[in-house]
VOLO-997577 format. One record per atom (N, C-alpha, C): x, y, z. Coordinates in steps of 0.05 Angstrom, whole numbers, plus 5000, padded with zeros to 4 digits. Example, Ala and Ser with C-alpha at 12.3 -4.5 7.8 and 13.67 -1.06 7.14 Angstrom:
residues 2
526448865156 524649105156 526449345156 525749555142 527349795143 525850015157 
This chain:
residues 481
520788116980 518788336980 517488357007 517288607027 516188577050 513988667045 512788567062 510088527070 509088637101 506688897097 506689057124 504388857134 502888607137 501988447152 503588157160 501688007169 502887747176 502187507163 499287497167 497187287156 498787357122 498187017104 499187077081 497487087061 496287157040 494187107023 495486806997 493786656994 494386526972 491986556950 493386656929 491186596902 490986506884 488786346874 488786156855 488686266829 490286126814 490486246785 488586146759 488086286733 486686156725 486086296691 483486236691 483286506656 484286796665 483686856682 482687116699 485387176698 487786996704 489987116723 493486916712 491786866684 494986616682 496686786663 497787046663 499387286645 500987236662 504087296650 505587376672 505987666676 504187906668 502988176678 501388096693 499587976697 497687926713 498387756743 501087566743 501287396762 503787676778 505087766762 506687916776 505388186781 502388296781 502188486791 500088316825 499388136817 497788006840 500387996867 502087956849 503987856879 505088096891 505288266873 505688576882 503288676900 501088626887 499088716906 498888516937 500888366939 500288156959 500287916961 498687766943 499187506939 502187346942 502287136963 504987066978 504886676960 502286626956 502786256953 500486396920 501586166901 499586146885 498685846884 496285836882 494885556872 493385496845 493685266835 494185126816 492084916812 490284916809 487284796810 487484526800 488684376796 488484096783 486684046767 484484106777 481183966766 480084236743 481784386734 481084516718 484184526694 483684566670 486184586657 487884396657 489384326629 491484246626 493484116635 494983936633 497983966642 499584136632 499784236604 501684416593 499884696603 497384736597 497285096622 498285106647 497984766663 499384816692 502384896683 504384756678 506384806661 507285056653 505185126646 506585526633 505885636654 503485576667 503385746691 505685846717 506485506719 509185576738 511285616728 511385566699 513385856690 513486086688 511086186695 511086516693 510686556728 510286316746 511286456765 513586486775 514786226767 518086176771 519586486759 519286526739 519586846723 519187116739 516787026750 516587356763 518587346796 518687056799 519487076828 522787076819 524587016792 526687086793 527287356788 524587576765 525387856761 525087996786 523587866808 522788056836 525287986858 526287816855 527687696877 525787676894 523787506890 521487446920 521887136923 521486936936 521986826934 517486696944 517486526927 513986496918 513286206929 511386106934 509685806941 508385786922 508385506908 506185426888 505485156897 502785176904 501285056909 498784866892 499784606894 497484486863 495884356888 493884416876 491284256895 490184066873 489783846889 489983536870 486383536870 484783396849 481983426841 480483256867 481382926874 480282826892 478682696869 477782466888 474982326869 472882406865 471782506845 469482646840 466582426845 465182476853 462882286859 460882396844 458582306821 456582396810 454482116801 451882366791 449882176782 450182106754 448481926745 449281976715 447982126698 446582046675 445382286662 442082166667 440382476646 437582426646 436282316620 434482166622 433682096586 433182496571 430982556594 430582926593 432783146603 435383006610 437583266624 436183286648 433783326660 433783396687 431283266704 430083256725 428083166737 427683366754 424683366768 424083636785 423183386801 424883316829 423983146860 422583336875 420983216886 418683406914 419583236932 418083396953 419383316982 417183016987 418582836999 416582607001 416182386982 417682396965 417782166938 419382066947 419281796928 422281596934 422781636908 425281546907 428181546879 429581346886 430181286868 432181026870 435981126850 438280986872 439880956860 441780806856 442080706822 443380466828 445380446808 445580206796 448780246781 447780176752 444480176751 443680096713 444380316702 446680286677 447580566665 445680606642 442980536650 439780646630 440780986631 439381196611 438081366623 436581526658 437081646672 434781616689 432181786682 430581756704 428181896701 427881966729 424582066732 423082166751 423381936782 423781666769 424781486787 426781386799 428481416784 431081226790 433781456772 436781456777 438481526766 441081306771 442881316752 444981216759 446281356779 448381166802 450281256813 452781046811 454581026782 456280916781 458880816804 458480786827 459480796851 459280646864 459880406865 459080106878 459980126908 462580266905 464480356934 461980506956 460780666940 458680786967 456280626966 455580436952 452480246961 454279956984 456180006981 458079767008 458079917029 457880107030 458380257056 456080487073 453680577045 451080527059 449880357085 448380567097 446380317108 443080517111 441680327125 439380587129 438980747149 437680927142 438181207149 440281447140 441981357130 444281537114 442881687094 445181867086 443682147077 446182137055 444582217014 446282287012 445782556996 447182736992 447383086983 446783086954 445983176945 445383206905 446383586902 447683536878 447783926877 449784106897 451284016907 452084196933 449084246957 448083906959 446783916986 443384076978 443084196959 440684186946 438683986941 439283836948 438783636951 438183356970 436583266985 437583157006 435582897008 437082677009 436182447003 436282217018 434482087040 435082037062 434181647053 437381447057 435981147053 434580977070 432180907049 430980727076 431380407065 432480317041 432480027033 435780067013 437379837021 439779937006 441379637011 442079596981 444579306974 445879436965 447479166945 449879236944 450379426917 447579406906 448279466871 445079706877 443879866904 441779996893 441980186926 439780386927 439680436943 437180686935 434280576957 432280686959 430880856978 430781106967 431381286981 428381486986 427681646997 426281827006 426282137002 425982316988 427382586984 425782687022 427282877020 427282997044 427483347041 429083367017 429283617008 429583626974 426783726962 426883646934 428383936926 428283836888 429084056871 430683926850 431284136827 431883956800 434183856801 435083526790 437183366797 438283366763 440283396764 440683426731 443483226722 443983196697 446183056689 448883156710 450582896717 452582926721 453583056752 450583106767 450283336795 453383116806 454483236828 455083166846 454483076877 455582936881 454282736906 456282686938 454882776950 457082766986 454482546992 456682437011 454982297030 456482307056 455082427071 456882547097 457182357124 455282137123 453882047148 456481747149 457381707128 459381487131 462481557116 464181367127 466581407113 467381207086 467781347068 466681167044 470480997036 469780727022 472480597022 473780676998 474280906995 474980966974 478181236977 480681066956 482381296969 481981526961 483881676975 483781996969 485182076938 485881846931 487681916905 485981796879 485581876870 484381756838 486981816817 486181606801 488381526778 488981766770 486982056763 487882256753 489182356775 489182356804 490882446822 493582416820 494282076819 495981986814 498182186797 495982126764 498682246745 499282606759 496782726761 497183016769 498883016784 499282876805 502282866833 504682836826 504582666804 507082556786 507882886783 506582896762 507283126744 508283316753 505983396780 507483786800 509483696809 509383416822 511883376834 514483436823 513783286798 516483406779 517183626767 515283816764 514683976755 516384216776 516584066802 517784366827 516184436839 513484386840 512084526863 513184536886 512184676904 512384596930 510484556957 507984536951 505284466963 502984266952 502983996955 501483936950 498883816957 496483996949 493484046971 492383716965 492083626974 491083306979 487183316979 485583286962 482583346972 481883066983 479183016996 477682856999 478682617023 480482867034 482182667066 480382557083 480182357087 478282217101 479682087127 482281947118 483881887151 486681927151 488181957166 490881877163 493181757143 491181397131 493181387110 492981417088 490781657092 490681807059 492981957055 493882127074 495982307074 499882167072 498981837089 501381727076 502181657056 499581537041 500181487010 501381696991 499381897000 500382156982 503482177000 504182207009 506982237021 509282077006 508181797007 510581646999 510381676962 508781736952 508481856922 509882086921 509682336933 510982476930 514082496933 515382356960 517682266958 519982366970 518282646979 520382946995 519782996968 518583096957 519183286935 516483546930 515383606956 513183716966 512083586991 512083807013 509583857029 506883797021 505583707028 502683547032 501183737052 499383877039 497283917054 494883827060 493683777078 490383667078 489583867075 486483717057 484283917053 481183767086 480983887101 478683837113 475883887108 474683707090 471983807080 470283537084 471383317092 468983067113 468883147134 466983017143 465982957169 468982847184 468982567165 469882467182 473682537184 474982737170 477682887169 476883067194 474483057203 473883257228 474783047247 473482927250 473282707272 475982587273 478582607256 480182447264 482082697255 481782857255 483583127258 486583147273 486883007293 488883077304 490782837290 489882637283 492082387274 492182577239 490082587230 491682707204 492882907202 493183117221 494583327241 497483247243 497683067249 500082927263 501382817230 500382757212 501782657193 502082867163 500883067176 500883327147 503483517150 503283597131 505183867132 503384107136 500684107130 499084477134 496684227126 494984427134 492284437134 490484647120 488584587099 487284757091 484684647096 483084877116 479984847117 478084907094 477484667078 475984777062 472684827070 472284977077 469584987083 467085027071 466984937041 465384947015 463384667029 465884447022 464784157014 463784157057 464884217074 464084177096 461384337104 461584577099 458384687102 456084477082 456884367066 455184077049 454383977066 457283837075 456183597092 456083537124 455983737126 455683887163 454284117159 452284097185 450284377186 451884567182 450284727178 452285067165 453885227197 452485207205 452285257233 454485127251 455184987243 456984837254 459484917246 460085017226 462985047205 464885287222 463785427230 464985677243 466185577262 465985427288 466585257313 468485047309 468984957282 470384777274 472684907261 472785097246 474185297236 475785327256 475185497279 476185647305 478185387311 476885087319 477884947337 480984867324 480184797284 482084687267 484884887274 484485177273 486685397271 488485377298 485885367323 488285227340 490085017347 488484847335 489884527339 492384637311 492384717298 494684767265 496884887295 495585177296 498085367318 499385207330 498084957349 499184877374 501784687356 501184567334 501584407328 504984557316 504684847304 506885017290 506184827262 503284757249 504284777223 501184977211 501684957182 500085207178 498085187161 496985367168 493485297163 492685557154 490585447120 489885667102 486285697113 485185817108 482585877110 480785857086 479785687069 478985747044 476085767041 475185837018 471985767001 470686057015 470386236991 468286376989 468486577004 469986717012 472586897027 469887237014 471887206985 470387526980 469087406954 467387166952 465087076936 463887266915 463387586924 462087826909 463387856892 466987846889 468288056880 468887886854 467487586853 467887486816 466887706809 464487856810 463088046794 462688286795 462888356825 463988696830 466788776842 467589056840 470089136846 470089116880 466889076893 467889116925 466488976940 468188806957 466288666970 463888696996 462688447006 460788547019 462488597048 461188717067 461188767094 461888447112 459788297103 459988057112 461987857103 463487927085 466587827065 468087837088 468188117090 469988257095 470688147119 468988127139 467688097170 468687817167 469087577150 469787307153 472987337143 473287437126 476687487128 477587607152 477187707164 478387847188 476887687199 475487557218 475587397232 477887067231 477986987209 480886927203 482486937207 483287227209 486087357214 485387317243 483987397262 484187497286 484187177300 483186957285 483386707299 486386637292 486886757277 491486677275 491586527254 489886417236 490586317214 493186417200 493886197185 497286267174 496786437146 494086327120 493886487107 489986457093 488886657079 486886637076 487086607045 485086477033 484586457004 482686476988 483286536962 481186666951 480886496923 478786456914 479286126896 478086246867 475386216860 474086396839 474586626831 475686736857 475287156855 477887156841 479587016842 482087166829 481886926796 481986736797 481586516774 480486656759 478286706764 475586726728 474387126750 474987106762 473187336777 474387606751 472187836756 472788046738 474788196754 474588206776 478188386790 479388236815 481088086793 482687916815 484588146827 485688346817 487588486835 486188596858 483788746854 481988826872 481788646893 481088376884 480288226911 482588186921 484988106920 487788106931 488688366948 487888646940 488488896949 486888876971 484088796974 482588746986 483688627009 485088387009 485188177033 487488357046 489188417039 491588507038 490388847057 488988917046 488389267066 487489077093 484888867087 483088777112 486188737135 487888637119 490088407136 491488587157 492288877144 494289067139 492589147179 489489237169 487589427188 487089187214 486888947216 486088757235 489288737257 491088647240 493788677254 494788997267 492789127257 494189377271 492389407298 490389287305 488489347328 489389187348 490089327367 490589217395 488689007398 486188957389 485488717401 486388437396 487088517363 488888267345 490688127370 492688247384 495188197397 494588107416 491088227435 490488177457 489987787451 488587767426 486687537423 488687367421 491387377405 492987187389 494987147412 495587297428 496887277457 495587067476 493087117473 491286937496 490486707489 491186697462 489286417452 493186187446 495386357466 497886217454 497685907469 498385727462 498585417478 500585297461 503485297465 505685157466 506584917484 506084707476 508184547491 511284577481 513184637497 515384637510 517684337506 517784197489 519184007499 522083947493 523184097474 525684147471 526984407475 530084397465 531284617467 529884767447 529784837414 529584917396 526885047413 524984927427 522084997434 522885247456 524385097471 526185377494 527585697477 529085587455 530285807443 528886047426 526285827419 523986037411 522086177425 521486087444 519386177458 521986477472 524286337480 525986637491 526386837474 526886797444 526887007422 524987127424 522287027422 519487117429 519487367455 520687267473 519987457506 522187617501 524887587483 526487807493 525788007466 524787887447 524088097427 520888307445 519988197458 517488357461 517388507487 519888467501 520788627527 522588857515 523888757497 525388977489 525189127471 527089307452 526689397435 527589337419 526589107405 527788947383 525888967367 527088957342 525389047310 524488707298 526988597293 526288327283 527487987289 526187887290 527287557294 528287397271 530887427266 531987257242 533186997254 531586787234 532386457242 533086447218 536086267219 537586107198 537185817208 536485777179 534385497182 535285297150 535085067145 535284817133 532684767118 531384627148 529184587134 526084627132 525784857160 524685107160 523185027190 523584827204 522684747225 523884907249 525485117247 525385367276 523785527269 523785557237 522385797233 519385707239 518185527233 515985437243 515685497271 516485367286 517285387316 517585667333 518485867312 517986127319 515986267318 513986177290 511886277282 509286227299 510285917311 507685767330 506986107354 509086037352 509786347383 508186567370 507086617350 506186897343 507487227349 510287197346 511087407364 510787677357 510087867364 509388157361 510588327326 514088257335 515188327314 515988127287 515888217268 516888037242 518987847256 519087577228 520887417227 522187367198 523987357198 526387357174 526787057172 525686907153 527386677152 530186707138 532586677146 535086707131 536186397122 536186277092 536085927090 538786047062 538985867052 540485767023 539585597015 536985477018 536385286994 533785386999 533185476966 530485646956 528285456956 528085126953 525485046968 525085076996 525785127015 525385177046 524585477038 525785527021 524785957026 521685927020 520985806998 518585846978 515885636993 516985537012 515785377029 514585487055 516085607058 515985797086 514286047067 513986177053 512486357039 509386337052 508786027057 506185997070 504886037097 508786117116 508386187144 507786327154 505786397180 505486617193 506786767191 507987087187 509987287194 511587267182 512887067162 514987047156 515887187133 518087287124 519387457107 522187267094 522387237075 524486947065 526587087051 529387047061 531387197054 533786977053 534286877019 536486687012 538686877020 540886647030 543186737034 544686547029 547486587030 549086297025 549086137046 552385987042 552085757061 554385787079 553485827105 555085927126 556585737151 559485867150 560285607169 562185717201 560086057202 561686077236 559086237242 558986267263 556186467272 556186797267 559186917271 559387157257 558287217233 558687007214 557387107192 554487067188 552786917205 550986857212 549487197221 551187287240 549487467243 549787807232 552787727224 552687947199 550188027172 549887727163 548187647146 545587777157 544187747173 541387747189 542088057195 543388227210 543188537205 543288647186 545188537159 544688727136 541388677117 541188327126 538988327118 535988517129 535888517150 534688707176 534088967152 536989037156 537589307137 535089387110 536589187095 536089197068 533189157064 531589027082 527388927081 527589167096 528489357112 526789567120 525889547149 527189237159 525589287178 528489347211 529989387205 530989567227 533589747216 534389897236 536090097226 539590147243 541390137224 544390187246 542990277268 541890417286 541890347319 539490177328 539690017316 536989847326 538789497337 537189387344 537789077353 535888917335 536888627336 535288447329 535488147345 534687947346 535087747351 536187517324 536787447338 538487207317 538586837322 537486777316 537286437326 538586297300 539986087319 541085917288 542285547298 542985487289 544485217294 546785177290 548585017310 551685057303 551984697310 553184567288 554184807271 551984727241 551684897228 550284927198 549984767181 548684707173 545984677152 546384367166 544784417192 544184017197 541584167212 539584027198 536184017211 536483907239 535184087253 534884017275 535984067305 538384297293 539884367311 540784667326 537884717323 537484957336 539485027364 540885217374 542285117403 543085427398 543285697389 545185867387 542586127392 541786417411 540986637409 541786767414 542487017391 543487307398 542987567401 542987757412 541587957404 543488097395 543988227377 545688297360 545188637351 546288797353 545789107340 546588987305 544189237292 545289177275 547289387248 548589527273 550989717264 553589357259 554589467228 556689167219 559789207235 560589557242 562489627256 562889397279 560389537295 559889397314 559789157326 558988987306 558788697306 560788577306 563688687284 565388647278 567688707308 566688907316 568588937345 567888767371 565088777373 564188637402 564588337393 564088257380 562687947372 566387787380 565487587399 568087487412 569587247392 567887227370 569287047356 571787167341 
């Protein structure tokens, strides 16, 4: 199914959106990855769910990304003898591990892992940061604290503590089985929460097994601070910027945003934009100005895709908000400044051939009059490599094995077109002009480029560019094989 932007939208599914009328008109309206909430629903709704996407993506011939985002360890207080307490600014509270009731004084925080790794002065968040609780006396089993920013603390709030890195993995037992399960289940993305270093992302790795991509979610501090090593060990990156505006000044999230999208580009892997995108549109048909203004700024920093979490799940017009991202995406990519920005902000290192063969598809498609860049690819690592490049015109991934297609669904520009399994380069680029053809995007007198590896289906062996017309006469006469 082509697509007249680049940037990809992913949307989360949910009451709002788990029909398969409903999942197959979303993807029609745009939607390229769907996500899969873990921390909400079932294993058997997850289950039907990616059966009715598996369904629409075999009645469309599209080929789709499903993406389960894993819950992470949830951190909370415990309950109230009254359900709630009203803190003012300037009291002390205490929190510790007596599973009493709390009160006006003290609450449980079943969490022994964060009173070890306390110290004073640390800060921890109540409510989504409504809260703000600064320690001045703290062991192993309590920690006495100061409000700093009062307001009502209620059963069950949730709790960040931003100022340290807490010893706790990224995986909780319910993670565990949830990973099991998508894994087996066929996903092909799996969103990792509560990344704190590096060998959070290996554990989840060697669990999964190759049987999904691993994405980080960046929403600590400290997944900021060590960004480039868990960079170095992910498959994509998703900025969540919910839990990070928590636990980093607000002010700060935009600058970090910007920096994350380049370090993803430089890096050729790909990076979503999430939390609170078009926030309005759970409840109205249109969003605000200032929505709008943060999705396209997104787009124009090169992000690979933007997302939309509530508005399409439980929101009252999930197609709306999807049509929505999808016009913003359509109107930002068409402005010369898009090209000026995403051109200037390019930083490739260079260190192989495959890096040589792309960056030249790149310059001879944008000197000339070439419509599109088709890479035949394995295991989707040129096509990545092409996409790092941002190049003017579309890219065709051309593969035969439908996890690399549905994987690549999440890439910059990319357009995913199964084909068989090919064993001379003629048919290589036969394949890629009629495909050209058939998406619309060039015409018998037009050219294309063509990149591939010889010889086929071995990762990693990019070495072959053509520019190719894509009249089949033609091909068939010039082509010296």
């Amino acid at each position: 199914m082509r697509r007249f932007r680049k940037v990809k939208i992913v949307a989360t599914l949910g009451p709002a959106s788990n029909t398969y009328e409903m999942i197959r008109t979303l993807h029609e309206a745009g939607a390229d990855v769907f996500r899969l909430n873990m921390s909400h629903g079932t294993h058997e709704d997850i289950s039907k769910m990616h059966r009715l996407i598996r369904q629409v993506e075999k009645d469309l011939d599209s080929p789709i990304a499903i993406l389960a985002d894993l819950q992470g360890p949830k951190l909370r207080v415990g309950e109230f003898a009254g359900g709630a307490e009203e803190l003012e600014w300037g009291e002390t509270f205490r929190l510790d591990l007596d599973p009493e009731p709390g009160s006006k004084q003290r609450v449980c925080l079943p969490h022994p892992e964060i009173f070890e790794a306390l110290g004073v002065g640390a800060h921890l968040l109540v409510n989504d940061g409504k809260i703000r609780l600064r320690v001045e006396e703290c062991g192993k089993d309590f920690a006495n604290c100061v409000v700093e920013a009062g307001g009502t603390i209620s059963n069950r709030k949730g709790v960040n503590v931003p100022d340290v890195v807490l010893p706790l993995a990224a995986l909780s037992e319910k993670d565990r089985k949830d990973l099991e399960f998508a894994a087996a289940l066929g996903i092909d993305w799996l969103a990792l929460s509560f990344v704190q270093r590096p060998e959070d992302v290996a554990e989840a790795r060697k669990l999964a097994d190759g049987r999904a991509a691993i994405l980080s979610k960046i929403e600590k501090p400290s997944a900021v601070k060590s960004f480039a090593e868990i960079l170095a060990v992910s498959d994509g990156v998703m900025v969540a910027r919910g839990d990070l505006g928590v636990e980093l000044p607000v002010h700060s999230v935009p600058p970090i945003q910007k920096r994350l999208i380049r370090m993803c580009r430089k890096a050729g892997k790909p990076v979503i934009v999430a939390t609170q995108m078009l926030e309005s549109m759970i409840e109205s048909p249109m969003p605000t100005r200032a929505e709008v203004s943060d999705v396209a700024t997104a787009i124009y920093e090169g992000a690979d895709a933007v997302m939309l979490s509530a508005e399409s799940a439980a929101g009252q017009y999930p197609v709306e908000a999807v049509t929505t991202m999808n016009n913003t995406a359509i109107a930002v990519e068409k402005d010369p400044t898009y090209t000026e920005v995403i051109e200037a902000s390019r930083n490739v290192d260079k260190k192989s051939i495959a890096d040589g063969i792309v960056a030249a598809a790149r310059e001879i498609a944008e000197s000339g009059d070439i419509k599109v860049i088709c890479c035949f690819t394995s295991s989707g690592t040129t096509v990545a490599k092409v996409a790092r490049e941002r190049p003017r015109v579309p890219i065709i991934a051309m593969t035969s094995l439908r996890g690399t297609a549905r994987r690549l669904s999440l890439t910059w520009g990319v357009n995913c077109v199964m084909t068989g399994e090919l064993e001379r380069f003629k048919q290589a680029v036969v394949n890629a002009a009629r495909a050209a053809r058939a998406q619309g995007y060039a015409g018998t007198d037009d050219s294309i480029v063509v990149t591939a590896g010889v010889p086929f289906n071995m990762p990693g062996t990019t070495n072959i560019l053509r520019v190719a017309p894509c009249n089949e006469r033609l091909i068939y006469t010039t082509d010296p094989e």
